[in-house]
C-alpha positions as CSV (number, residue, x, y, z in Angstrom):
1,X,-136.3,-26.1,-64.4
2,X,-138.3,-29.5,-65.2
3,X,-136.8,-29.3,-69.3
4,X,-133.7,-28.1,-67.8
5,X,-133.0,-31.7,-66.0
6,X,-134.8,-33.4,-68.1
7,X,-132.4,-32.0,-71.3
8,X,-129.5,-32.9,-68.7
9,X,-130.6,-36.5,-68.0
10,X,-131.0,-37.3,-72.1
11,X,-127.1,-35.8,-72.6
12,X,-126.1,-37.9,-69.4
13,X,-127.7,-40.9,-71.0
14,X,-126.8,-40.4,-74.6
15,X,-123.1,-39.8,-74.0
16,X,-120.5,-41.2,-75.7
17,X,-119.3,-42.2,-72.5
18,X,-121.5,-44.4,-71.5
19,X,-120.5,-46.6,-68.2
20,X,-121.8,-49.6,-66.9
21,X,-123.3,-50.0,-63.4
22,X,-122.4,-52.9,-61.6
23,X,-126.4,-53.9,-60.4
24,X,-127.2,-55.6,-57.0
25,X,-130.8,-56.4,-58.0
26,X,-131.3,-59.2,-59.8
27,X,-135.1,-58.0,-61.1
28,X,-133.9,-54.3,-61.8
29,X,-131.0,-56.0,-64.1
30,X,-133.0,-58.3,-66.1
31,X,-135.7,-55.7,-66.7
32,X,-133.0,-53.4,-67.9
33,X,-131.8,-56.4,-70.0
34,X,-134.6,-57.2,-71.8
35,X,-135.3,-53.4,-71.8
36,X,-131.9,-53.1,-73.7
37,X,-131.6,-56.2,-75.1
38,X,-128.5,-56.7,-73.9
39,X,-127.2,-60.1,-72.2
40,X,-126.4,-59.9,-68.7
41,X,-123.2,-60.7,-67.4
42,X,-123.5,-62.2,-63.8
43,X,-120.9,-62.6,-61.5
44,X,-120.6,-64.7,-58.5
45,X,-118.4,-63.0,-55.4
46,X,-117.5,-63.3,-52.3
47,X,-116.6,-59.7,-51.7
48,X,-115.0,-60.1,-48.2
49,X,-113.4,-63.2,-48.3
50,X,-112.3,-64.5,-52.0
51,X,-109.1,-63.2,-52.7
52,X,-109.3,-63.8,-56.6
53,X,-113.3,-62.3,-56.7
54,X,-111.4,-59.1,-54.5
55,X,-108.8,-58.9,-57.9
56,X,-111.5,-59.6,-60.6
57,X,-113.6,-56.7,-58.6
58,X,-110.4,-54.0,-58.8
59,X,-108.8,-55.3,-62.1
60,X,-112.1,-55.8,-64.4
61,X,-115.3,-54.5,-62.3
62,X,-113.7,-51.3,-61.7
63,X,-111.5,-50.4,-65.0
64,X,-112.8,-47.6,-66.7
65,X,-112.2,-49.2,-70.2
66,X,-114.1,-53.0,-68.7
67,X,-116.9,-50.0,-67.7
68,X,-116.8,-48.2,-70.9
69,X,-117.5,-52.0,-72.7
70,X,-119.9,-53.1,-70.5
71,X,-121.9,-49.8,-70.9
72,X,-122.5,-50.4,-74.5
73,X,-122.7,-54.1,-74.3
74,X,-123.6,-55.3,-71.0
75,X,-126.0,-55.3,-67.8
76,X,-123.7,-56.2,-65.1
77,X,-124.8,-57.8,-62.4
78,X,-122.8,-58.9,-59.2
79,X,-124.2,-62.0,-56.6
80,X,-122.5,-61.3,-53.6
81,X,-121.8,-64.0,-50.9
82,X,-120.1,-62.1,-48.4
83,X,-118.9,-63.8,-44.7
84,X,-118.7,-61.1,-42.5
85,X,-121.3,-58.1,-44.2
86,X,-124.8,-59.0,-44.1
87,X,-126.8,-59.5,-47.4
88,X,-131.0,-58.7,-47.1
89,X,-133.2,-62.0,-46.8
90,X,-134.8,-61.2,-49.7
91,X,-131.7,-60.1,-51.7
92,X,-129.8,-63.3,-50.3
93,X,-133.0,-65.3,-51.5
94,X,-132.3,-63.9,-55.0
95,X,-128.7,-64.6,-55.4
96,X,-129.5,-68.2,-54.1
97,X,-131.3,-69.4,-57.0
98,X,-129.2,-67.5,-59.3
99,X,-126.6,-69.9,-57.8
100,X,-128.5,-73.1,-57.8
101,X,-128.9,-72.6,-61.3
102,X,-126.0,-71.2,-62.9
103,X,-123.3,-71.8,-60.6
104,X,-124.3,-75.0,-58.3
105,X,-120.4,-75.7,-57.8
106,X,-120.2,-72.8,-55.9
107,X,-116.7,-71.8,-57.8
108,X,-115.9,-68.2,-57.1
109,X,-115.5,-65.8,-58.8
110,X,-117.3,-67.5,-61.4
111,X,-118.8,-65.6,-64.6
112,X,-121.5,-66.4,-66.9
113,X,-123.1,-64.6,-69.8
114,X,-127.0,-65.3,-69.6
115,X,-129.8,-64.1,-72.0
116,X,-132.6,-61.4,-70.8
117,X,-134.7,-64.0,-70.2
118,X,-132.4,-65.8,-67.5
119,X,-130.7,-68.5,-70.2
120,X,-127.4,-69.5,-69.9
121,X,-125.1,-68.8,-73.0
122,X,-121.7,-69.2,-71.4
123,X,-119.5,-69.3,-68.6
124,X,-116.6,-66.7,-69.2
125,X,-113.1,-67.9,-67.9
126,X,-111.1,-65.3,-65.8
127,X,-107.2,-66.3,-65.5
128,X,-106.9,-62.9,-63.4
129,X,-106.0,-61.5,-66.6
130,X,-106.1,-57.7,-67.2
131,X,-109.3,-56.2,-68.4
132,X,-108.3,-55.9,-72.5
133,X,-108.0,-59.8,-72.2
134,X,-111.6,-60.4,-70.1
135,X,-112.9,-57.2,-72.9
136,X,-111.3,-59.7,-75.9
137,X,-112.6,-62.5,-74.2
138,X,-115.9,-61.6,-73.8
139,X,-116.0,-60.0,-77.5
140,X,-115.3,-63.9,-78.4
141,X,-118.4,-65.2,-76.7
142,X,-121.3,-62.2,-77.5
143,X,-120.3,-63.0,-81.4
């Protein structure tokens, strides 16, 4: 049964098909990051409040093609400032010094492509644009 999941899990992983998960922890996605060497994508929300952050979430965070990108490209990682849910002290903690550093204007939604080892390399314009032009975009600024 133990080969049996594990043989699932490898398939699962080594798909074609593989998707992106948009990460809540900022230490499990720069692990993964430097795991992967990938660059992490980190976007600044306000989930519950920020009209434009609520598009960028159902026009880019949740296309299957944006997923499909980010999977092979990408840890994604979202630093939500909800007003009326609450966020974890220590979570909240997190997601503060994220913002200190990389986005100290506090513009929302606000996008920035940073290196496993938490350096910035850009800050990614969204013009609420559909995903193939936040996919070209992006392909722009990883060159």
């Amino acid at each position: 049964m133990r080969s049996i999941l594990s043989l699932l899990l490898i398939v699962a992983l080594s798909g074609p098909a593989a998707h992106a998960q948009v990460l809540q922890y900022p230490d499990k996605a720069f692990e993964l990051a430097q795991a992967s060497g990938k660059k992490i994508m980190l976007v600044f929300s306000g989930s519950d409040w920020c009209i434009p952050c609520i598009r960028f979430n159902k026009q880019i965070l949740s296309d299957s093609s944006f997923l499909s990108f980010a999977g092979e490209n990408l840890v994604v990682l979202e630093a939500d400032f909800p007003q009326r849910k609450k966020i974890a002290a220590p979570l909240r903690s997190q997601y503060d010094s994220l913002a200190a550093a990389f986005n100290p204007q506090g513009a929302f939604p606000q996008v920035v492509l940073l290196s496993p080892e938490k350096k910035l390399l850009a800050y990614v314009p969204y013009r609420e644009e559909t995903s193939a032009g936040f996919i070209s975009t992006l392909k722009h600024l990883l060159q």
